[in-house]
N, C-alpha and C positions, 0 to 999 in steps of 0.2 A: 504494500500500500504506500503513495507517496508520501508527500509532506503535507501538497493540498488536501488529500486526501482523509487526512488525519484531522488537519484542522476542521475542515468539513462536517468530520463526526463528535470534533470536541465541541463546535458551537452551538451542534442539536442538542447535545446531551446540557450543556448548559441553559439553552432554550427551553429544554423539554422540564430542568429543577427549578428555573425561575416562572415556570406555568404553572407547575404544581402549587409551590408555596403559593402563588396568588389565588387560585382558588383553596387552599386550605385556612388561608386567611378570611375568604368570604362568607364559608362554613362556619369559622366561628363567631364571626360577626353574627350572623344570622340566627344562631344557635344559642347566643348569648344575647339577642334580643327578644326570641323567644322566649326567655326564662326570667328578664325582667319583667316582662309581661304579663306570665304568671302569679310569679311573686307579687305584682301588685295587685292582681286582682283578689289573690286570698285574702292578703293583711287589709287591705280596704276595707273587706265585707265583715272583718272581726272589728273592727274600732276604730272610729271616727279621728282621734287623734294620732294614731297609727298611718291614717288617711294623706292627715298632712306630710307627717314624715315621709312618708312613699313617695308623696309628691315631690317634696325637694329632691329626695334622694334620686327621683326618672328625672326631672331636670340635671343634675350632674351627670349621671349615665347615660343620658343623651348625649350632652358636649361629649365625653369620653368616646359612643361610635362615631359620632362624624368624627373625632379624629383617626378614628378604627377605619371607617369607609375611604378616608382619605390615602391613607396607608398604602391600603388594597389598591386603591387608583392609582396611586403612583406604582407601584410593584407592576403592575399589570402592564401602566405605559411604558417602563422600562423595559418591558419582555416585549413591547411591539418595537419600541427605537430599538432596542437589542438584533432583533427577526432582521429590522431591514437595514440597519448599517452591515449588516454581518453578509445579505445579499450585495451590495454596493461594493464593498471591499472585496468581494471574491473575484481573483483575477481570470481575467478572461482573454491572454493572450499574452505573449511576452517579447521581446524584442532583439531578434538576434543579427543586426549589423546597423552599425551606424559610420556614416562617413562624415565627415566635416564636424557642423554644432547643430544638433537637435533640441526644438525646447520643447518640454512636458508641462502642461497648463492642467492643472489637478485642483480641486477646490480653494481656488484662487488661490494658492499661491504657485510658484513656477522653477523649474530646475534643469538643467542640461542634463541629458538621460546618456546610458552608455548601454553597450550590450549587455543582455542579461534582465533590464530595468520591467517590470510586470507591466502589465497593459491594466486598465480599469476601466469601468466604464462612466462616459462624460469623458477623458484624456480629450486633448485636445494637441496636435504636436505641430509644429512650427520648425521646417527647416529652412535655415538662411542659402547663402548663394554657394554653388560647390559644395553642396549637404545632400545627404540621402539618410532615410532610413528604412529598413525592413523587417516586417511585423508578422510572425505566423500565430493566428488564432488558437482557441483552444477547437473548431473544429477543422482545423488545417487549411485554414485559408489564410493566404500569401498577400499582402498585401505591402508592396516598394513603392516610395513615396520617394520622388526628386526635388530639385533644388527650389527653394524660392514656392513652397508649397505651405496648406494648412489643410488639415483633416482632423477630425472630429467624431469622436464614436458614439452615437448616441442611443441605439439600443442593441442589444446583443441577447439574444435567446438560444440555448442549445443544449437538445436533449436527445435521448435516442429518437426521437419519434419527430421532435422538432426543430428546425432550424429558421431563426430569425436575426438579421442583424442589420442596422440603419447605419450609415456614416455620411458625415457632410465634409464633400471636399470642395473647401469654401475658394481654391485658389491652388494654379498647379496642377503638374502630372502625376497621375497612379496609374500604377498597374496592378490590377489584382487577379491572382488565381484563385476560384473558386473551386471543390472539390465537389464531385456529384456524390448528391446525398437520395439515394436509393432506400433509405429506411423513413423513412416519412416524408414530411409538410416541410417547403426550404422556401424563403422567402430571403434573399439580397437583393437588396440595394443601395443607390448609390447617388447621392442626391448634388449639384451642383446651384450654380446661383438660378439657372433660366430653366434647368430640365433633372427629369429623376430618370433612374436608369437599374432595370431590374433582372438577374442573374441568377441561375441556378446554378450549373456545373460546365465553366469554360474560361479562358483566360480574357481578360477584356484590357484596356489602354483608354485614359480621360484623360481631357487635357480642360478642366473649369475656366482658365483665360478665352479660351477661345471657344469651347462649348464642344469637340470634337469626339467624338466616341466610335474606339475602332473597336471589331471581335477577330483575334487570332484564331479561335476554334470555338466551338459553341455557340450559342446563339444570347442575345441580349433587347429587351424590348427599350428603347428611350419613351420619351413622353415632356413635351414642353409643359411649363408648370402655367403657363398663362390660362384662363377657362376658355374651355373651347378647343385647348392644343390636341394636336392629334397625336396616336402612337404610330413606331414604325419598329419592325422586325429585324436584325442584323445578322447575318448568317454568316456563317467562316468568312474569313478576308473583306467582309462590305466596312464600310464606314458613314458614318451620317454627323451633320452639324446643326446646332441650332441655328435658325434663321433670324432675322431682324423682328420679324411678325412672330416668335415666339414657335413658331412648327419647326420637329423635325425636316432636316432635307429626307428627300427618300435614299433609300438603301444605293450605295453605289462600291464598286470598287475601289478599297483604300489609293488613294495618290501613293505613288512611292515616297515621294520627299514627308509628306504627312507620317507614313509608316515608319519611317526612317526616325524622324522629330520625337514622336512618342516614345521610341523604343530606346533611342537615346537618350533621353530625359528625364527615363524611372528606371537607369540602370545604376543601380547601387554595387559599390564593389563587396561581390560575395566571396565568400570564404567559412571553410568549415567551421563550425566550432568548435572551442578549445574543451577539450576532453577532460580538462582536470577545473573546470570553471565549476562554481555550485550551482547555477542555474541549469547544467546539462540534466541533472537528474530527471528533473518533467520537460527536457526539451520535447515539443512535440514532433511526432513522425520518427521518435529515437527509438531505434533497434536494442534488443539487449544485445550485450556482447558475449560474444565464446569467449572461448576456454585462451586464455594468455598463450603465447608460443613463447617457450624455453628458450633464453638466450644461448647464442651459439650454433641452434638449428634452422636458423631464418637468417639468411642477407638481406637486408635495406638498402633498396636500387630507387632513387629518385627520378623519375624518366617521363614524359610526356605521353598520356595513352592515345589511341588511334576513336578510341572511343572513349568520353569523359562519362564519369559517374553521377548521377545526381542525388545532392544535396538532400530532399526533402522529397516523400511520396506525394509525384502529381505536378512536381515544378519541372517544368519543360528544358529545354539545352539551351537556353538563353542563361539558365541560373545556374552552370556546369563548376565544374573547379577542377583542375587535375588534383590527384594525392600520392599519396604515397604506397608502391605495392609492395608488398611481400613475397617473395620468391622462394619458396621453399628449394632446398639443392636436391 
């Protein structure tokens, strides 16, 4: 079991003691009001002066439940603020390359992120000029973000059955690999200043300055946001722009230079991760590893392959890396 994994089941189990006691506090509230109740109804009906005394006395043990009721009220609010900070703070994605200066914009305040830095939701990241970064989800989707960019994650849903997630890429190129999600309900997308743009399982290219939206494989609906805008369908290789009047253009063959521009713009430079980093432990798309080879019986040959290996299950040879082989003698 992970790390996340753990924590996940320490928050329930704290969720689940601080539910209890709040309801065992409302039982005795309750239980203890009942029995003043009692009690004054007997001693009332034995003696007038007993009567009064009862009475002051429910007047004091009044003030004493509302501060009982109040108790419980807060106990209780504290088990819902508990429930949903503990969802907010659960991370949903983590960040494994950064080049230049990234900034991370988190409940207002803000910080230069490095490789490894958790993703949350609400993040908002900002890279300057000669900056990239690269972000793989917790359901393995790839998203590289180029220079002089801002994006914004603003819902993220993901369960076996369901997949949801919103981002605003308010300025700038992405590229994102989405992974086909074959076990339920998948809803991406991807929202810019003029047009939304909605993804299942394929690699797609935004460029928000200009409004541009290529599909390398897969298919992608756009949709201008003005009323009235109409949708249009993107099949492998087509590209579509928003227009001045708020409509998609229709589907047409990428421009070369266009295809060119995008692919240039959200290439971050990739590189394996470090193996002995503490965030590999939940890297996602991470393999276990076998059994160590015994020094001595393996040479280390540094060499350029004929075929590169990739990085992450699902990211295409644009995101390749050579490594390092093992030659057994």
């Amino acid at each position: 079991m992970s790390r996340n994994e753990y924590r996940k089941v320490l928050m329930m189990w704290i969720r689940t003691v601080v539910h209890c006691k709040a309801i065992h506090n409302l039982f005795l509230f309750i239980g203890y009001k009942l029995s003043v109740l009692l009690l004054r109804e007997v001693l009332s009906r034995s003696n007038p002066f007993i009567r009064k005394e009862v009475t002051t006395h429910w007047l004091a043990m009044t003030f004493f439940e509302i501060v009982l009721l109040t108790l419980a009220m807060t106990i209780i609010g504290d088990f819902a603020f508990n429930s949903s900070f503990a969802q907010e703070t659960d991370s949903i994605g983590i960040v494994t390359v950064v080049r230049g200066k990234v900034t991370l914009t988190r409940a207002g305040g803000s910080e230069t992120i490095v490789e490894g830095t958790r993703v949350l939701l609400g993040d908002r990241f900002d890279t300057e000029e000669e900056s990239g970064v690269k972000i793989v989800f917790n359901d393995d989707t790839l998203m590289s973000l180029g220079a002089s960019a801002t994006l914004s994650v603003t819902e993220f849903v993901y369960t076996p059955t369901k997949r949801k997630s919103f981002s605003n890429l308010i300025k700038g190129k992405l590229k994102a690999i989405i992974q086909d999600f074959p076990g339920g309900e998948s809803d991406v997308e991807f929202a810019t200043p003029n047009a939304v743009a909605g993804i299942k399982g394929t690699t797609v290219f935004i460029d928000a300055d200009k409004e541009d939206f290529f599909v390398s494989d897969g298919d992608m609906f756009v949709m201008g946001l003005r009323p009235g805008a109409k949708e249009v369908i993107l099949a492998p290789g087509e590209f579509a722009q928003i227009l001045p009047n708020g409509n998609p253009s229709d589907p047409e063959p990428v421009p070369p230079n266009i295809e060119k521009e995008l692919i240039e713009g959200t290439d971050v430079d990739e590189k394996a991760p470090d193996t002995e980093a503490s965030h590999k432990e939940e890297y996602p798309g991470k393999e276990e590893g076998g059994e160590e080879t015994p020094s001595g019986l393996a040479e280390l040959v540094t060499a350029p392959l004929a075929q590169p290996v990739n990085l992450l299950p699902g990211v295409n040879g644009q995101d390749e890396a050579p490594v390092v082989v093992i030659i057994n003698p």
